[in-house]
N, C-alpha and C positions, 0 to 999 in steps of 0.2 A: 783286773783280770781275774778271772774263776776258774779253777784249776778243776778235773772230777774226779772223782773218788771210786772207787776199785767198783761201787755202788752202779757209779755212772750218775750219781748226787754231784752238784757243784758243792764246794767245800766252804766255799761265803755264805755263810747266813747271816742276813741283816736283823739286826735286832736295834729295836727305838730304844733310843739314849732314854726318853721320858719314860719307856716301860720297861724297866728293868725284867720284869715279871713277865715279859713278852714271850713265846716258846714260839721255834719258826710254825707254821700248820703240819707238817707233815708229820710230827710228833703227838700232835693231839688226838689223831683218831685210836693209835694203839695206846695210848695211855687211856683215853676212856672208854676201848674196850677191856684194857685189862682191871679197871676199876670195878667195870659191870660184872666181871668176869668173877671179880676175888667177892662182892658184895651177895652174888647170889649163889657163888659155894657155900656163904659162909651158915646158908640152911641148912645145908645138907649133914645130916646126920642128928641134927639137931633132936630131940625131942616134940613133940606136937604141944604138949604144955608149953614150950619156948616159944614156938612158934607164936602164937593164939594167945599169949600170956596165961596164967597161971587160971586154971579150971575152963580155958577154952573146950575141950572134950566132953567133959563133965557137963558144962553149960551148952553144947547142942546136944546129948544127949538127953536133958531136959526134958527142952524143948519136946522131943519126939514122944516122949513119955509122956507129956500133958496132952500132946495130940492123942495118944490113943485113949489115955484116960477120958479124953471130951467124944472122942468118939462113941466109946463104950457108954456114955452116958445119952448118947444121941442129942449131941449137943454140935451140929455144923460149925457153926457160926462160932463157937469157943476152939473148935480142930483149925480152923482157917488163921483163929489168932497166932499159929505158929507159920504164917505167911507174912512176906512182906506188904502192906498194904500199901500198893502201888499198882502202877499201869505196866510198871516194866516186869512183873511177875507174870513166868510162864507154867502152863503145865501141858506135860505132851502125854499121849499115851490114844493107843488103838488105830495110828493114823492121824491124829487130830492135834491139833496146836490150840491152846487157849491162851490169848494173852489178857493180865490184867488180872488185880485182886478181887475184883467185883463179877469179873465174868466166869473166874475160878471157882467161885462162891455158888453163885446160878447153877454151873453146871454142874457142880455136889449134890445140891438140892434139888434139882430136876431128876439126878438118877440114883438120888436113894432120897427118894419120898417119903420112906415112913422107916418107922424101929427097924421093923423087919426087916425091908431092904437093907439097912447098914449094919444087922447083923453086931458079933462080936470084932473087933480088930486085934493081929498081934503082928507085932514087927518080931523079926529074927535074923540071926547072924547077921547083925548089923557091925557096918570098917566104917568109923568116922578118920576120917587123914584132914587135918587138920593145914591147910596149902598155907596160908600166911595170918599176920592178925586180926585181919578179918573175913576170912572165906575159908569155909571148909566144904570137903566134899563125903557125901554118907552114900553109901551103898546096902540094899539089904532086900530083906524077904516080908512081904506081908500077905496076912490072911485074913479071910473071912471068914467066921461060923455062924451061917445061917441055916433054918427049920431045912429049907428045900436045896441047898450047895453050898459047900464050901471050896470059893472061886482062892488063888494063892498068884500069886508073879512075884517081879525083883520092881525096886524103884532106885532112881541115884538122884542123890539133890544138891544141888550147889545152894551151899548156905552162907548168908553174909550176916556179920555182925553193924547190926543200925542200931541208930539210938534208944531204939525199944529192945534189943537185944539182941538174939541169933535169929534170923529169920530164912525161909525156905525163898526162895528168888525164881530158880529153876527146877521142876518136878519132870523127870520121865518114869511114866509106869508102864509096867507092861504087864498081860495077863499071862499065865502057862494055858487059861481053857481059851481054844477059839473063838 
């Protein structure tokens, strides 16, 4: 007979002779929430090189730096190498969703045709936060200096570290000119 507990729990809890290691259920769900719980404080405060291991920041900032550098040489196709080359690569901006590394690609080289269209690039006040060891998120300013406008917006990228390195996954840009 099962007596209850001030809980309104019965106070018998069967536990198998063969599993000693057996915990009744009712125990299990707050122990592995407070597992989750102690495992993903245990970021918090951390340093972003902790995070990302040792030159994570450094290493997407790179990255973004060979983009303009390929940029400014009117080099597409070398700016794009700092994409992931995949289908699951998005880039959003003006309205429009591009998915795909190849369709991202197209769509660089359809709308800046020539030198002139792409102009000088410069990123600025750029915040790499470094989320875990491998994805970071960049926020920041870029510009254009070309003969007839210089067009500027903000972009934010979700970047993932793949076996080629940091790579851009997700691109939202947006313009400040209409």
């Amino acid at each position: 007979m099962s007596q209850r507990n001030d809980l309104g729990m019965n106070d018998r809890v069967q536990h198998s002779p063969s599993r000693p290691w057996h915990k009744p259920r009712f125990l299990l769900l707050p122990s592995l929430v407070a597992s989750l719980a102690l495992a993903g404080c245990s970021a918090i405060g951390r340093p972003p090189s902790a995070l990302g291991g040792p030159g994570a920041e450094a290493a997407v900032r790179a990255v973004l730096a060979a983009q303009v550098e390929a940029w400014n040489r009117g080099s597409i196709d070398d700016f794009m190498a700092g994409y992931d080359a995949s289908e699951g690569t998005r880039f959003a901006s003006g309205g429009d969703v591009t998915m795909g590394w190849e369709t991202v690609r197209q769509r660089y080289r359809a709308r800046y045709a020539s030198r002139e269209a792409m102009g000088r690039l410069e990123f600025s006040g750029l915040d790499v936060r470094v989320l875990s060891s491998d994805d970071a998120l960049v926020f920041g300013h870029w510009k254009l200096a070309r003969a007839q406008d210089e067009p500027t917006g903000l972009f934010t990228l979700l970047m993932h570290r793949t076996p080629a390195g940091w790579r851009v996954v997700h691109d939202h840009t947006s313009s400040s000119q209409p």
